[in-house]
C-alpha positions as a Python dict, from the first residue, in 0.01 Angstrom:
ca = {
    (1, 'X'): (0, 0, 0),
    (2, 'X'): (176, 98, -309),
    (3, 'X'): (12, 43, -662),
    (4, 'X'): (294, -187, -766),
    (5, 'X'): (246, -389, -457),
    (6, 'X'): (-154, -418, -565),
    (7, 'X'): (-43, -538, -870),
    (8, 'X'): (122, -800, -771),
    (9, 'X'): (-76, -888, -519),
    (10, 'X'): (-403, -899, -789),
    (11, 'X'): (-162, -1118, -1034),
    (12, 'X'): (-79, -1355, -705),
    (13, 'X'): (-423, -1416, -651),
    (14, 'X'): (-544, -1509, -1009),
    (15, 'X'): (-268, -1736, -1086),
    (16, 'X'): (-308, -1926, -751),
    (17, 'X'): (-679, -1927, -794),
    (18, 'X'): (-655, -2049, -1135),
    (19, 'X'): (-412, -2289, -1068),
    (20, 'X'): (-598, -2439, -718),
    (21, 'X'): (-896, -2401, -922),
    (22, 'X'): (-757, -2657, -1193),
    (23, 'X'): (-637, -2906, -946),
    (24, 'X'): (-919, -2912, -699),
    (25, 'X'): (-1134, -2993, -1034),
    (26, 'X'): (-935, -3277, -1113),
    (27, 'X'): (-898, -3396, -754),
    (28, 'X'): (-1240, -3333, -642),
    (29, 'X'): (-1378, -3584, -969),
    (30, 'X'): (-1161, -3790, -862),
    (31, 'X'): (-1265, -3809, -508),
    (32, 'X'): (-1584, -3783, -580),
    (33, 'X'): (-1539, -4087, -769),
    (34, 'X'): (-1336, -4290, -524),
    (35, 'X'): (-1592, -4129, -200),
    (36, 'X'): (-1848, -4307, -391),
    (37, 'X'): (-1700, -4632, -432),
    (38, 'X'): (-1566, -4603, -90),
    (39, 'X'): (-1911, -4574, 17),
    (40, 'X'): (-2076, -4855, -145),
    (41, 'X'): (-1789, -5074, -29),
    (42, 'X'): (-1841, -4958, 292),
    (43, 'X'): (-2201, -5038, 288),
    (44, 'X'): (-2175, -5337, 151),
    (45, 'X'): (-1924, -5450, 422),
    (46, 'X'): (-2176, -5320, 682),
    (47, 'X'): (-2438, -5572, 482),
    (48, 'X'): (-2207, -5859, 506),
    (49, 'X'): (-2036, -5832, 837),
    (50, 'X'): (-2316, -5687, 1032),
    (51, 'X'): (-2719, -5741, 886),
    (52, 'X'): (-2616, -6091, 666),
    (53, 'X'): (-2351, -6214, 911),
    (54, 'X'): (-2641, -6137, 1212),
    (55, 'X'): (-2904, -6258, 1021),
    (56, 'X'): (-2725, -6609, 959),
    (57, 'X'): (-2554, -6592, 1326),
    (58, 'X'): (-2992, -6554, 1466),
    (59, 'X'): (-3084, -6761, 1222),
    (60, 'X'): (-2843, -7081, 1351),
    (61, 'X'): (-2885, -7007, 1679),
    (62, 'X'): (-3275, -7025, 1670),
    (63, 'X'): (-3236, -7342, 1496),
    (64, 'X'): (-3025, -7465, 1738),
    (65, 'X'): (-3300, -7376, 1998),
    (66, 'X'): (-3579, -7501, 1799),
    (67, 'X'): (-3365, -7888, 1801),
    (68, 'X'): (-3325, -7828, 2166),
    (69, 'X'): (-3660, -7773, 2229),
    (70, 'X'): (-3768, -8082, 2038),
    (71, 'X'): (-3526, -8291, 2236),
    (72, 'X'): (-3646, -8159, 2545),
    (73, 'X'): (-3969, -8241, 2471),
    (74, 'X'): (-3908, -8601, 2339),
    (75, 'X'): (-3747, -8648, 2682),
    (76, 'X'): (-4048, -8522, 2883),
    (77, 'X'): (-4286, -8737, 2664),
    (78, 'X'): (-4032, -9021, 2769),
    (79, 'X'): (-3987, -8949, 3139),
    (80, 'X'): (-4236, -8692, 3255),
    (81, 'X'): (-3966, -8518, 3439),
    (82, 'X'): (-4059, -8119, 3339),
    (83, 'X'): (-3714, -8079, 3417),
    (84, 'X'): (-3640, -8149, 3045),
    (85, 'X'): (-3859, -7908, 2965),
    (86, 'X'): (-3588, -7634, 2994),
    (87, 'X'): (-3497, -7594, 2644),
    (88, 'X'): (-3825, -7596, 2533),
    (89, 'X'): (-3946, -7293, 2758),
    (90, 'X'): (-3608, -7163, 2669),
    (91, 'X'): (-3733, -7119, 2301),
    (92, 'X'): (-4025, -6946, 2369),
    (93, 'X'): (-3827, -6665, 2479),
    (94, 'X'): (-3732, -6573, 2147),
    (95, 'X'): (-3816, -6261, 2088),
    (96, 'X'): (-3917, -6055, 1747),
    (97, 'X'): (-3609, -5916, 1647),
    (98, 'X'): (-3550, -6197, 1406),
    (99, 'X'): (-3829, -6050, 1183),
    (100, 'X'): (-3667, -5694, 1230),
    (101, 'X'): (-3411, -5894, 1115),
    (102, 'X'): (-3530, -6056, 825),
    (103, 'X'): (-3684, -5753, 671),
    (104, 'X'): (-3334, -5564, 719),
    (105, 'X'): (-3243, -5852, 502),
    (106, 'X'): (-3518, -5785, 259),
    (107, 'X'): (-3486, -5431, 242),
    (108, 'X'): (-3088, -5418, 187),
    (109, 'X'): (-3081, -5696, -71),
    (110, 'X'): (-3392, -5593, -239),
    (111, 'X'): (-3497, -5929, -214),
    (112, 'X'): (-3860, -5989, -128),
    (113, 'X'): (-3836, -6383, -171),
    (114, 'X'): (-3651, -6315, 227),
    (115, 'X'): (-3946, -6231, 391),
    (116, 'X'): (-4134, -6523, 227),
    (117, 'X'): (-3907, -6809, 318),
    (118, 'X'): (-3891, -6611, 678),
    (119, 'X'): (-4255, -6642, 693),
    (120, 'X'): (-4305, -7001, 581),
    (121, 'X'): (-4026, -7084, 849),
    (122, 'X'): (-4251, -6886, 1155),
    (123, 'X'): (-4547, -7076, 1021),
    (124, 'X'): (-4372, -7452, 1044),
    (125, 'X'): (-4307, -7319, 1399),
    (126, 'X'): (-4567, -7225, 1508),
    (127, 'X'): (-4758, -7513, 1404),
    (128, 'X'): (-4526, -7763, 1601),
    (129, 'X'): (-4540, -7563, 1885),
    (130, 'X'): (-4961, -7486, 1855),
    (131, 'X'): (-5055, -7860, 1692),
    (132, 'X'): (-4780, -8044, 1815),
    (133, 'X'): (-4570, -7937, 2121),
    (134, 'X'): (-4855, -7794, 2321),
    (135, 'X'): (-5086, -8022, 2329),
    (136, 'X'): (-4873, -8312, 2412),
    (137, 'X'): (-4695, -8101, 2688),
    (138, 'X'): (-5077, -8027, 2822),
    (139, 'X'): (-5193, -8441, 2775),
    (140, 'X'): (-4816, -8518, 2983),
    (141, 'X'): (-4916, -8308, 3289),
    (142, 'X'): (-5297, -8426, 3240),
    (143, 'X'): (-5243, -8787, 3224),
    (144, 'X'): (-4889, -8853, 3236),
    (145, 'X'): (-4558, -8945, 2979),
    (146, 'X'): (-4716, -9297, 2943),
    (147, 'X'): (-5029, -9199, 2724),
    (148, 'X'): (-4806, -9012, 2464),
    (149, 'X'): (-4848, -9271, 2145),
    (150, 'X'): (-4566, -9329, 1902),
    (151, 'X'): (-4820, -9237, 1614),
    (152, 'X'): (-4795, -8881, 1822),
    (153, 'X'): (-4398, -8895, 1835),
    (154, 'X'): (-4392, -8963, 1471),
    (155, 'X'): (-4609, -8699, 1390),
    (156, 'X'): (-4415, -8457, 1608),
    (157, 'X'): (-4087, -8571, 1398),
    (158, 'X'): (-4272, -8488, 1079),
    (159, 'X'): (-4370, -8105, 1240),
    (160, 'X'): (-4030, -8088, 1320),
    (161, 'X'): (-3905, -8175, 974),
    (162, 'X'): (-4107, -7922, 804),
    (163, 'X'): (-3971, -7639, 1090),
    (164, 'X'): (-3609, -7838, 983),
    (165, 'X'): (-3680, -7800, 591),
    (166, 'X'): (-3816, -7431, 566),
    (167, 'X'): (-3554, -7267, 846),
    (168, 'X'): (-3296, -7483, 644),
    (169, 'X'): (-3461, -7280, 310),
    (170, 'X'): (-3453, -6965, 497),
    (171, 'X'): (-3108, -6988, 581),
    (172, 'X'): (-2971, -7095, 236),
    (173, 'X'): (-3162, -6798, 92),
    (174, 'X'): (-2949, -6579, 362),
    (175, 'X'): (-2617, -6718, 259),
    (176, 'X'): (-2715, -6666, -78),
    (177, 'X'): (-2752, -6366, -50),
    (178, 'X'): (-2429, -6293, 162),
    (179, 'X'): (-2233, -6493, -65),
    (180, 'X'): (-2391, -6215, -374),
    (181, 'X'): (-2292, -5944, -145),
    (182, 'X'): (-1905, -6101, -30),
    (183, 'X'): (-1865, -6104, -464),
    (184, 'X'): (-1979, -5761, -492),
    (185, 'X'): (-1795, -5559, -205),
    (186, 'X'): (-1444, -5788, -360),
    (187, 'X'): (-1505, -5587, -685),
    (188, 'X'): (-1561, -5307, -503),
    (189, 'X'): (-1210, -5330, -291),
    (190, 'X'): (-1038, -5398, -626),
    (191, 'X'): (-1180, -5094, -799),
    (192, 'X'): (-1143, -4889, -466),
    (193, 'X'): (-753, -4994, -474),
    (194, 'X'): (-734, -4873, -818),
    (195, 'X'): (-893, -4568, -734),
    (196, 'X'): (-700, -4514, -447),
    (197, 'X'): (-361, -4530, -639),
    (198, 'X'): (-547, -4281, -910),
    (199, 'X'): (-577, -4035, -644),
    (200, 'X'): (-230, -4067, -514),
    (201, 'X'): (-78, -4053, -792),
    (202, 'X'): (-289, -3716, -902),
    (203, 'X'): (-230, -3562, -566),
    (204, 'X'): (148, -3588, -639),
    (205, 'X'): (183, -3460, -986),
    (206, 'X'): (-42, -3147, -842),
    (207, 'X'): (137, -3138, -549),
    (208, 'X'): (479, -3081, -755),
    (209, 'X'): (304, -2792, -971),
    (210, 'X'): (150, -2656, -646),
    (211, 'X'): (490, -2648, -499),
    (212, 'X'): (675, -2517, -745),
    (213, 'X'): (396, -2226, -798),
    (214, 'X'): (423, -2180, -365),
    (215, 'X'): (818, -2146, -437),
    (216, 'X'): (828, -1924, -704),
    (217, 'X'): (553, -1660, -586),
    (218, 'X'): (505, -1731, -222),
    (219, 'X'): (846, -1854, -51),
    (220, 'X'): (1055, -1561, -111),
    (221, 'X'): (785, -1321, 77),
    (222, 'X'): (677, -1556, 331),
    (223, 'X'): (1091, -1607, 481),
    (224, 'X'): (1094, -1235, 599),
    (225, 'X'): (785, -1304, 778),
    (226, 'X'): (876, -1680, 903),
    (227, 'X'): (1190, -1468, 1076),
    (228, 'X'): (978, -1266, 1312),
    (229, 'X'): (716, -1586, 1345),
    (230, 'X'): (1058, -1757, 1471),
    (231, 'X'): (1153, -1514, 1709),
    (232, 'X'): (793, -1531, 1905),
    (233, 'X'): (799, -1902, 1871),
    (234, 'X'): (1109, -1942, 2046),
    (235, 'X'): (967, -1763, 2347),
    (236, 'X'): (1027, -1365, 2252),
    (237, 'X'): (647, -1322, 2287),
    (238, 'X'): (728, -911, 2382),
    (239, 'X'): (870, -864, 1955),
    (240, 'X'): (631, -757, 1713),
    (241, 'X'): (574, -891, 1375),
    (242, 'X'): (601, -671, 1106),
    (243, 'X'): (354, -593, 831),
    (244, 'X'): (507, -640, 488),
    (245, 'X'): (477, -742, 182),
    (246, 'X'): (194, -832, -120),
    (247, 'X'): (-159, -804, 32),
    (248, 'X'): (-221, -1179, 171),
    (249, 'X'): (156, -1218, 287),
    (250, 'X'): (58, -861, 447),
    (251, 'X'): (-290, -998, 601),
    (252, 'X'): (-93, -1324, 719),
    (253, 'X'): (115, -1100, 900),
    (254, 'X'): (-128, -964, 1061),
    (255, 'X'): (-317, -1217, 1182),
    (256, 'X'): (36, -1362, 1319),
    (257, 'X'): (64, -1050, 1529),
    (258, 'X'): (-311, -1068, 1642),
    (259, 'X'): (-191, -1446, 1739),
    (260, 'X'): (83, -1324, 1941),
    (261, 'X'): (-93, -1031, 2105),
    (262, 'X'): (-389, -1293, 2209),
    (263, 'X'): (-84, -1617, 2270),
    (264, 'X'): (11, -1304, 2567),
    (265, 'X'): (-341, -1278, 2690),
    (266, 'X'): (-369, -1687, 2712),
    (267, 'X'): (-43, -1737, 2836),
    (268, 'X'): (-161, -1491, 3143),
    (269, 'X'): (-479, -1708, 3172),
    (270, 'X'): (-285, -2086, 3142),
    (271, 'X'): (-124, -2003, 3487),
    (272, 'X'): (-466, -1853, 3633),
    (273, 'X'): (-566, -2194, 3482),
    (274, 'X'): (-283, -2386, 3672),
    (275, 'X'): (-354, -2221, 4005),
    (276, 'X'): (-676, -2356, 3986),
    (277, 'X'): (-607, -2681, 3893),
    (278, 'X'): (-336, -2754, 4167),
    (279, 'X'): (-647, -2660, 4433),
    (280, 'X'): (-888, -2862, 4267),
    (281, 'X'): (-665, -3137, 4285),
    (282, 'X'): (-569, -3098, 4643),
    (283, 'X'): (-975, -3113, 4711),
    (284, 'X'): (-1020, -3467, 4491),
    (285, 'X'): (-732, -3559, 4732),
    (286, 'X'): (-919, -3457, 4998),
    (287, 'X'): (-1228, -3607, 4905),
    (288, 'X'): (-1037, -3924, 4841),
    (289, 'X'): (-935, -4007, 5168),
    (290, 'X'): (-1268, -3892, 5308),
    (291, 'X'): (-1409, -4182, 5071),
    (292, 'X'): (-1121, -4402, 5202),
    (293, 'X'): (-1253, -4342, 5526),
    (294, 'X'): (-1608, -4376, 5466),
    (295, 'X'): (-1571, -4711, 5331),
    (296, 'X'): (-1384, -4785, 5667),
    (297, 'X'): (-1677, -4678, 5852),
    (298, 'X'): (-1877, -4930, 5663),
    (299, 'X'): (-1640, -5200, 5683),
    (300, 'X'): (-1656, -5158, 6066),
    (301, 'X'): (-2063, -5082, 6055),
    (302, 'X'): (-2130, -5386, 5829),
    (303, 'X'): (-1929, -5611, 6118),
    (304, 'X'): (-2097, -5476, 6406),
    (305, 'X'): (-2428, -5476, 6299),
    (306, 'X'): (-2335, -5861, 6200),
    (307, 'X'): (-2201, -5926, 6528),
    (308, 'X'): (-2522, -5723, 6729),
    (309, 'X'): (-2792, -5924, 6604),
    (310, 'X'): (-2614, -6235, 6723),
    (311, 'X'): (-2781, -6185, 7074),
    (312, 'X'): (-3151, -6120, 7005),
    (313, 'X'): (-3157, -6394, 6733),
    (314, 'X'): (-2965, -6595, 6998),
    (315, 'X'): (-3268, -6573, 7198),
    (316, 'X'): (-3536, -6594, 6889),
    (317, 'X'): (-3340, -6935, 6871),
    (318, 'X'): (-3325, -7061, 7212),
    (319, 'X'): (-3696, -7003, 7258),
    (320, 'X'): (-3800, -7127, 6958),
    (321, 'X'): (-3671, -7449, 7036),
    (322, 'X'): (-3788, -7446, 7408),
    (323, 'X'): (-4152, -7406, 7254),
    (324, 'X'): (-4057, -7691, 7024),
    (325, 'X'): (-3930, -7917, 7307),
    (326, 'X'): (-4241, -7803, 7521),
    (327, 'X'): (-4508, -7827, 7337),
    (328, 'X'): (-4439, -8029, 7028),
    (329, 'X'): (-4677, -8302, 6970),
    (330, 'X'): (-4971, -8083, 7222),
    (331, 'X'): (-5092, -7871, 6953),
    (332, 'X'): (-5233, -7976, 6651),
    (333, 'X'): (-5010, -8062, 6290),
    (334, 'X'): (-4989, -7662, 6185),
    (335, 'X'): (-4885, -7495, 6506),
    (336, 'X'): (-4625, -7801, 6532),
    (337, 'X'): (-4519, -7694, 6124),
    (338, 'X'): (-4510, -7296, 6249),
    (339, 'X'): (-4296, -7370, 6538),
    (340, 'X'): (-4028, -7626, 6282),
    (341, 'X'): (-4001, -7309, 6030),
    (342, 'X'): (-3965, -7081, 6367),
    (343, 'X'): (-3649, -7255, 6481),
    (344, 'X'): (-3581, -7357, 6101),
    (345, 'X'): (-3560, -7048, 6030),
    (346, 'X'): (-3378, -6856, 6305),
    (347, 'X'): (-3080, -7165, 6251),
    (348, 'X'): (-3050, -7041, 5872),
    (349, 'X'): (-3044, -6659, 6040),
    (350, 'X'): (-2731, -6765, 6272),
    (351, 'X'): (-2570, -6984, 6002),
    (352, 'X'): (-2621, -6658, 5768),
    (353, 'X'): (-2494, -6427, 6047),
    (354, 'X'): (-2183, -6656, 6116),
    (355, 'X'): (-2084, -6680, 5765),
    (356, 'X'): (-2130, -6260, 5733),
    (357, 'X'): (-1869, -6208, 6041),
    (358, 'X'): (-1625, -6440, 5890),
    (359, 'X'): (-1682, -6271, 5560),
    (360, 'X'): (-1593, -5944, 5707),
    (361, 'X'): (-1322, -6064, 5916),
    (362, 'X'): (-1105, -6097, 5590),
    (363, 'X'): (-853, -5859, 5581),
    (364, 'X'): (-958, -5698, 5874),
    (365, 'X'): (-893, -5897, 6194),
    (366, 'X'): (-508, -5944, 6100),
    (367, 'X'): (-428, -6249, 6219),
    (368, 'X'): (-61, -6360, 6237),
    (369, 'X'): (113, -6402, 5885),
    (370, 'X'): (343, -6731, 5936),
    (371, 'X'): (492, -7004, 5637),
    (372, 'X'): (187, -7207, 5619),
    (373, 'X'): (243, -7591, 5524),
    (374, 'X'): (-109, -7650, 5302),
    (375, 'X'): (-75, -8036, 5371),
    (376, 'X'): (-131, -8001, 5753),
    (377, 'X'): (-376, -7671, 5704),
    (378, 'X'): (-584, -7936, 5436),
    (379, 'X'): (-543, -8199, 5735),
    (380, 'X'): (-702, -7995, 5950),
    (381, 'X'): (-968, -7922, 5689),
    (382, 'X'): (-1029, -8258, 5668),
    (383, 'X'): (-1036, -8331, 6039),
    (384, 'X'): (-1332, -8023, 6057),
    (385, 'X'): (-1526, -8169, 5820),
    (386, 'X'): (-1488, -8596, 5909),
    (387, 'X'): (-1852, -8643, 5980),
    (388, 'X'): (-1940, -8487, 5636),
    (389, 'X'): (-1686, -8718, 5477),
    (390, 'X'): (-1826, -9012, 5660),
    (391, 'X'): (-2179, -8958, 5582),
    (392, 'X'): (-2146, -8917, 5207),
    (393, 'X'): (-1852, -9191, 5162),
    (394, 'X'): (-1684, -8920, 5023),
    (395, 'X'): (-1277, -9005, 4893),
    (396, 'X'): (-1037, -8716, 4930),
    (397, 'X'): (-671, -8716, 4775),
    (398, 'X'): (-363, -8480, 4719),
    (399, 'X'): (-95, -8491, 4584),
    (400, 'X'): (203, -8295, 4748),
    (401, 'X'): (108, -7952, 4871),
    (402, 'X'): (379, -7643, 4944),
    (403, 'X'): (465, -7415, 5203),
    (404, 'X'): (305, -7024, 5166),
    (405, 'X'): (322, -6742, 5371),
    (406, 'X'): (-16, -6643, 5496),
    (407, 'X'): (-310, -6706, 5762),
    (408, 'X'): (-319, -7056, 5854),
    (409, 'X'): (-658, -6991, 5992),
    (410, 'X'): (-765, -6856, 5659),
    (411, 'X'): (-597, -7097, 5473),
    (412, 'X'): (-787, -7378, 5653),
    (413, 'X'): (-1118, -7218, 5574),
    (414, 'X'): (-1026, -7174, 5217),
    (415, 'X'): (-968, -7544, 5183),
    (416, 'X'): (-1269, -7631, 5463),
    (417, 'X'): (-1520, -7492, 5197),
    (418, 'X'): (-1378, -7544, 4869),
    (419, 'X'): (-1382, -7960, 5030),
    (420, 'X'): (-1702, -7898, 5210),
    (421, 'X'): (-1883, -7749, 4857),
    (422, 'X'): (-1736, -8093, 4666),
    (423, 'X'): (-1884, -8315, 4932),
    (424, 'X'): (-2214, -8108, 4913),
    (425, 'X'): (-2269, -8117, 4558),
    (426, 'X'): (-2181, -8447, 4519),
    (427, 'X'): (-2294, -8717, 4213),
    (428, 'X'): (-2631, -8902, 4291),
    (429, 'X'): (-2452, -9196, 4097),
    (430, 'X'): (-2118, -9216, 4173),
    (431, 'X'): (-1893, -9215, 4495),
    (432, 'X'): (-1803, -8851, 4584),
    (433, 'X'): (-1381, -8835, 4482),
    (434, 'X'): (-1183, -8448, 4568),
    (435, 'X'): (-827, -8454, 4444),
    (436, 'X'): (-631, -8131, 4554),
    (437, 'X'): (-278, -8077, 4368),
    (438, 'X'): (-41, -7797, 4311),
    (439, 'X'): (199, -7630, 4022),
    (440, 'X'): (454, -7401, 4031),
    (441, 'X'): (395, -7130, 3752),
    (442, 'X'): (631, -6879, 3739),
    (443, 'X'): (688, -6690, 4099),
    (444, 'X'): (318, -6871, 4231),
    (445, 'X'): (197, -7184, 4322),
    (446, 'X'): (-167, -7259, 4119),
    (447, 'X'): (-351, -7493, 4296),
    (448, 'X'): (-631, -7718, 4214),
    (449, 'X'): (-969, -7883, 4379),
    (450, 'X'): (-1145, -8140, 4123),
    (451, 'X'): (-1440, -8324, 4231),
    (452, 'X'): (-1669, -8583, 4012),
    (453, 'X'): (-1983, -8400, 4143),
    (454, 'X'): (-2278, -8221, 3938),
    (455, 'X'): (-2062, -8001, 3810),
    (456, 'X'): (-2147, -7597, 3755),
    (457, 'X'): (-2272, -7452, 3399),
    (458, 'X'): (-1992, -7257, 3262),
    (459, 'X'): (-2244, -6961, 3207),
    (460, 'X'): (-2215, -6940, 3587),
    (461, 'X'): (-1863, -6953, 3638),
    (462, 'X'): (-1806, -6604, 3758),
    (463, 'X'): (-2133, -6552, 3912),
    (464, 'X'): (-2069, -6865, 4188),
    (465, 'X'): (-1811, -6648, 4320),
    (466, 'X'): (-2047, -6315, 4439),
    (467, 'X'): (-2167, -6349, 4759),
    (468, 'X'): (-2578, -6458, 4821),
    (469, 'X'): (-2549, -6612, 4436),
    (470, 'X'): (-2701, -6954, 4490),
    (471, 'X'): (-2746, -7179, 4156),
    (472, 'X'): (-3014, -7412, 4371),
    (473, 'X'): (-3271, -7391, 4570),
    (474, 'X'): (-3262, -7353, 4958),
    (475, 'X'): (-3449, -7682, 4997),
    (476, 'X'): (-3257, -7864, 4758),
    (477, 'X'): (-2890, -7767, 4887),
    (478, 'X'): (-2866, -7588, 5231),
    (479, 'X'): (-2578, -7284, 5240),
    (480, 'X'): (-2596, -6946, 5288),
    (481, 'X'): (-2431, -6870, 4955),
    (482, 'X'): (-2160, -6739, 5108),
    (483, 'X'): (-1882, -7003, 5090),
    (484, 'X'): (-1703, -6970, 4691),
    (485, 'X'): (-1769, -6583, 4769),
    (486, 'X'): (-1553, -6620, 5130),
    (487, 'X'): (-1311, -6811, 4891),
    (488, 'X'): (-1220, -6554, 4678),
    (489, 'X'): (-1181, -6296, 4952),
    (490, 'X'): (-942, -6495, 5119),
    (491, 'X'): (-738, -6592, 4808),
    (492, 'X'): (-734, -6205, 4714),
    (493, 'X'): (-649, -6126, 5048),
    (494, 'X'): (-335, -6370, 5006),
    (495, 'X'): (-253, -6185, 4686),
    (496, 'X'): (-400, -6458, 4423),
    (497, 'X'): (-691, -6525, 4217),
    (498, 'X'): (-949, -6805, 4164),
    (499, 'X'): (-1112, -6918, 3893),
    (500, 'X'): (-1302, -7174, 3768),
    (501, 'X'): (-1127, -7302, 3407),
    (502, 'X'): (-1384, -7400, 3068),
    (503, 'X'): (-1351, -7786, 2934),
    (504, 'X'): (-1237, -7930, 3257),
    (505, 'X'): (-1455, -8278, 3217),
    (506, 'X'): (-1740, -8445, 3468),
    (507, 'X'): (-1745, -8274, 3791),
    (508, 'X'): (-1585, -7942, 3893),
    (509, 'X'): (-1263, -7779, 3874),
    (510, 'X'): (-1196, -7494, 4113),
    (511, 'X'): (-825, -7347, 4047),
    (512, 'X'): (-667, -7090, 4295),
    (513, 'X'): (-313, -6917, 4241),
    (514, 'X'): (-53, -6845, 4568),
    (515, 'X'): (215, -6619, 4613),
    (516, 'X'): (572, -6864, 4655),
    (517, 'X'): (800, -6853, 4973),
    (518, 'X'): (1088, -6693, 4807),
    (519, 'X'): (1324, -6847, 4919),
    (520, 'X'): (1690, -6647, 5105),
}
């Protein structure tokens, strides 16, 4: 390197170093300035959207609870039934994290008063639960709803409107304090959008001086060099770059050339790379159809083993009930209650067996696919189930059903238990009514099954539909659990979906899309 060339390479280096060093000064206060703003905005909208909003969103909901609870119990002290009793035991299950809460609160606000209005709101709790709610719940199942006193109801409203008064305290002290912090982080946008603009507009005007120094002492080298850059980019990886000009133009150049030499040496490894790639996919296509198969072999295991124990509980069964016939009424009251859950319980075995092979039927035994008119199949249906109908006075109506390709056999299942389930769950105080109907939307039919029976918690709505998911006891409502889960496998097996929709009114609403007959 030639003196002249050091030369200008030394002035090329202090000018750009003084001149970066000037603007990063001025940029870096300025970002510094706007980082920190940024940052207590930030913060602050952490506060408000995530500790505040969370506070106030526990806060409600605990409340909410707490009223529940109070209305539960007013209802067991009126009826006795500890079936009210839900929300109350609901409430207990609230956990700590409301005081992990409230001292988040109190620590981000810097606002002790918090944790003092949280504390007088736990100890109105916990007195109407220990000196109110307790006790009465423990006199109830002691002596029954009809010794609770009205002095003791009062006085349970007056626990109740202290827990009312100092969670209402609590929560205006939250919001409060939310409200403080909303103000705050809307100063903090404003000055963060004037900052913002600052720095843009400060980044330009340096930008234009940077550019202009870049032109003047670093363009003019840098084009010789681009050249052979060019070159190997467009695929001449075999030319050289050459070595030229002031000393970091000369060092860039350099390190270009290193780049190509090693762009060679990972060019040679991408298609070692590739090689292995293609074989590793051909064994994850291997592997998939060995899964594929696998889940065949279970398919076919899970029926056989369904269809096996048929035989042996057959006989579990059939002797069962020969020992009832036999000797029911010779032995004393226990062995005659051992022998009823015997034969009680291998019927619930071969009900649960029957309903497994016709779960695993689906999609595998094809059965012939024909244009199925759902008014006869939800005859039949009907027909199957007559006695049912009979016994519970049970009313079932439709309205005009269409014509779908499928399995009529399926199809009359489908409609068998989604009628069968109405007429099971049926109203204790009103006469069962099932109304089936149908829509066209789009290139489907949706149809529909509503029923004025209990009805199923919308919490539950997608959980009815997995197979062995009961919402009520064995003894209460016999099934196997099976049926709304056999449902869905036949709708998806038609290419549809079923769901049950939110806000449908009393009863249940059980909605089921179709694929159309399109028509030639």
């Amino acid at each position: 390197m030639s003196p002249a060339t050091v030369r200008t390479s030394a002035t090329l280096r202090r000018r750009l170093a003084a001149l970066f060093v000037s603007a990063g000064l001025v940029l870096g206060l300025v970002v510094l300035l706007t980082g920190t703003v940024f940052a207590r905005t930030l913060a602050l909208q952490d506060a408000v959207t995530q500790e505040y909003f969370q506070a106030v969103s526990e806060t409600d909901r605990a409340l909410v609870s707490m009223v529940d609870a109070e209305t539960g119990l007013r209802g067991y002290a009126l009826t006795g039934d500890p079936v009210t009793l839900e929300p109350y035991q609901r409430s207990l299950e609230i956990g700590d994290e409301f005081e992990r809460t409230a001292r988040a609160v109190a620590e981000r606000s810097g606002d002790d008063a918090v944790l003092d209005d949280y504390g007088a709101a736990v100890a109105a709790a916990r007195a109407w639960y220990s000196e109110h709610a307790e006790p009465m719940i423990a006199q109830i199942e002691a002596q029954g709803s009809d010794s609770v006193s009205p002095e003791q109801i009062e006085r349970g409203r007056g626990y109740f409107d202290e827990v009312r008064a100092s969670v209402g305290t609590y929560l205006e002290r939250l919001r409060g304090i939310r409200a403080d912090a909303v103000a705050d982080l809307e100063r903090m946008t404003t000055l963060s959008a004037i900052l913002l603009t600052t720095v843009v507009l400060t980044a330009v005007v340096v930008g234009v001086l940077i550019w202009v120094a870049l032109r003047r002492w670093v363009v003019s080298p840098v084009d010789a060099l681009a050249a052979d850059a060019r070159a190997v980019a467009e695929g001449d990886l075999d030319r050289p770059v050459a070595v030229r000009g002031p000393g970091e133009i000369e060092q860039l150049a350099g390190d270009v050339e290193h780049m190509r030499v090693a762009l060679v040496a990972q060019l040679g490894e991408l298609r070692t790379s590739r090689a292995e790639i293609a074989d590793a996919h051909e064994r994850l296509t291997e592997q998939a159809e060995e899964l594929r198969r696998s889940n065949r072999d279970l398919e076919q295991f899970a029926y056989v083993a369904s269809h096996d124990l048929q035989e042996p509980l057959r006989k579990v069964a059939s002797f069962t009930q020969l020992l009832q016939k036999r000797y029911g009424g010779q032995l004393d009251e226990r062995a005659d209650q051992y022998i009823d859950f015997a034969v009680d319980g291998a019927k619930r075995m071969q009900r649960l067996i029957q309903d497994l092979l016709g779960f695993s039927r689906v999609g595998r035994v094809g059965g012939e696919v024909v244009d199925v008119d759902l008014d006869k199949a939800l005859a039949r249906a009907v027909d199957q189930l007559d006695e049912r109908i009979e016994a519970a006075g049970a009313v079932v109506t439709h309205d005009p059903l269409p014509t779908v390709r499928g399995e009529e056999p399926l199809l009359v299942q489908l409609f068998q238990n989604l009628v069968g389930n109405a007429v099971k769950f049926r109203h204790p105080d009103r006469v069962p009514r099932v109304h089936l109907s149908a829509r066209r939307v789009e290139d489907s039919w949706e149809l529909e099954c509503r029923d004025n029976g209990i009805g199923i918690d919308p919490q539950y709505a997608e959980r009815v539909f997995v197979i062995f998911q009961r919402l009520h006891a064995k003894d209460v409502y016999e099934g196997t659990g099976i049926g709304l889960a056999l449902c869905k496998k036949i709708v998806e097996f038609h290419g549809g979906r079923i769901w049950i929709p939110e806000g449908e009114g009393e009863g249940t609403t059980i909605r089921w899309t179709l694929p159309a007959v399109v028509e030639g």
